[in-house]
N, C-alpha and C positions, 0 to 999 in steps of 0.2 A: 874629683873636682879639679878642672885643671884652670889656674887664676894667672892671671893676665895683668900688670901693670901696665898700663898708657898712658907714657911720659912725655913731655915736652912743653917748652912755652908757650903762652897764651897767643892764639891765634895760631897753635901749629896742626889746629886740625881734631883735634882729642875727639871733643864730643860729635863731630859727623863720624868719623873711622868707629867711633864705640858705638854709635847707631847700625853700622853697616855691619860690624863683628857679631851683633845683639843677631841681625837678620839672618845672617850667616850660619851662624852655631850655635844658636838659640842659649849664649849666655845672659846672663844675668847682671847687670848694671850696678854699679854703685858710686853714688856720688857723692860724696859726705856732706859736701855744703846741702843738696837734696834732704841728705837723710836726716839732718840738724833740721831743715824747717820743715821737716814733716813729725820728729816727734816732738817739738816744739807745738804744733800747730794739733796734735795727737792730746795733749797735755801730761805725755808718760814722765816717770821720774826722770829720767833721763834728759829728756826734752825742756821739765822745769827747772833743770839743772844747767846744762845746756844758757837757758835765754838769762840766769844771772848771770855769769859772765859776758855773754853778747852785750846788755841793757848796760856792763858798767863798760864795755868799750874794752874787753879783753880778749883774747886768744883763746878758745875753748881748748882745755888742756887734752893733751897727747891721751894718758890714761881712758877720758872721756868718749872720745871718738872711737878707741879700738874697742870699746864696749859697745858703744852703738853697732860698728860693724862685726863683732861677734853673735850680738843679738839676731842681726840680719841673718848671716849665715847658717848659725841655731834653727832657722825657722827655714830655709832653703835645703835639706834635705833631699836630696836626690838630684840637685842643679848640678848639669852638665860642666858649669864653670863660673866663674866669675870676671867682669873687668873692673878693677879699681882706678876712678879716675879721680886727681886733685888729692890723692893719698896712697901712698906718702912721700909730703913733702923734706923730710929732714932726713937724717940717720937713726936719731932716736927713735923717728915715726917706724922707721923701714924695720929697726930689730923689733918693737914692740909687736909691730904686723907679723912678724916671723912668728916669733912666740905665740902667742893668738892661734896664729895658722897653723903651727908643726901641735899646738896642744888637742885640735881637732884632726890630727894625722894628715896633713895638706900643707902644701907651699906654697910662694910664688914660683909660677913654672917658668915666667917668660914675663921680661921689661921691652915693652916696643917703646924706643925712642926715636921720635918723631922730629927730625930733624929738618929747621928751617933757617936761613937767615935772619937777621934782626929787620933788616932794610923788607922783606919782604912780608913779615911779621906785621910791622908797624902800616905797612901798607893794606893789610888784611884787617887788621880791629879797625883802623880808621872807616875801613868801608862796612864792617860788621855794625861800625854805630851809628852809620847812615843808614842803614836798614833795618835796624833795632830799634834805635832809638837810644840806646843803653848810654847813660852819661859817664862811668867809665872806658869808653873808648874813643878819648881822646888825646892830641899826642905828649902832654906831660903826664897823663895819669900813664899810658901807656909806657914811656920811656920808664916810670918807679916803678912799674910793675916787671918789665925785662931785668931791672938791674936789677930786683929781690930775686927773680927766677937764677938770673946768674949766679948771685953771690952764695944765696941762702936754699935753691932746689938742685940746679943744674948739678954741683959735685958728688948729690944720690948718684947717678950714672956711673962711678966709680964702684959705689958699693956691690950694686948689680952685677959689672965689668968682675967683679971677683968672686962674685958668688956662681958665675960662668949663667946667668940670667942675659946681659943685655944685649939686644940686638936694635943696631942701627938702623932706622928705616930713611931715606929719601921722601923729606914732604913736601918736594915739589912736584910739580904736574896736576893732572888731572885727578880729580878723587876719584876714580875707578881705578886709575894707575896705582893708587900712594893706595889702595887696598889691597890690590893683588900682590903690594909688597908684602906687607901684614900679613896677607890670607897666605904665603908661600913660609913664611916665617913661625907662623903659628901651626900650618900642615906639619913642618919640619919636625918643630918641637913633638908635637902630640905623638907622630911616628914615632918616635924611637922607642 
């Protein structure tokens, strides 16, 4: 199974490029915020578990989520690969995923991080929330959402950088461009 982190700020692309990898290579998706309101909405233990901390306004814990996405896994048997998008955000998340992963004989093989400026960032949600609709993308929720990626995701990219995982991608241009960077990046990898 070869698993794919897709990293980067909010509005750098994540979820179109994870659409286009999906059509590509016929991997397998995962989004934890997805997978939280589906077994949530499922009523599994997990899920019940899960929506008490959502309903008191807290952080669904680290432990919790890599259960959910083990479970996922468990039941994907024979998947060509996996993309994890939106996990994981910490260090703690990234070794807990390790573990998880290497206890199923599999790794992360490969971090695409999707590199954009701020300035063009902020210029992308703002238009995604004119066409959405979406009430957080606008430009103070947006600016607290850049500085937690900075503060509290962005230096994951270090971890990756040592684990000899990450690969820089270019997310400007056109999205057929900023895929065939991915799709050359992810060829690479798989090769060897």
């Amino acid at each position: 199974m070869f698993n794919i982190v897709i990293f980067g700020a909010p509005g750098s692309g994540k979820g179109t490029q994870s659409k286009m990898i999906v059509e590509r290579y016929g991997f397998d998706y995962i989004s934890t915020g997805d997978m939280l309101r589906q077994a949530i909405s499922q009523g599994s233990e997990l899920g019940r578990t899960a929506k008490e901390y959502i309903d008191r306004r807290q952080l669904v814990p680290d432990d919790l989520i890599v259960r959910l996405i083990a479970d996922f896994l468990d039941g994907k048997h024979g998947s060509k690969g996996v993309i994890f998008d939106g996990f994981p955000r910490t260090l703690k998340q990234a070794e807990a995923l390790k573990t998880m992963l290497n206890e199923r004989g599999t790794d992360i093989h490969i971090l695409l991080d999707l590199q954009v400026e701020d300035d063009e960032l902020v210029d992308r949600l703002i238009e995604r929330g004119k066409i959405s609709g979406r009430s957080d993308d606008n430009p103070e929720t947006i600016k607290a959402r850049l500085d937690v990626y900075h503060t509290q995701t962005a230096p994951l990219a270090t971890y990756y950088i040592g684990e000899g995982k990450h690969v820089a991608i270019k997310g400007i241009g056109r999205i057929e461009e900023i895929f065939e960077r991915i799709a050359e990046a992810i060829d690479r990898v798989k090769d060897r």
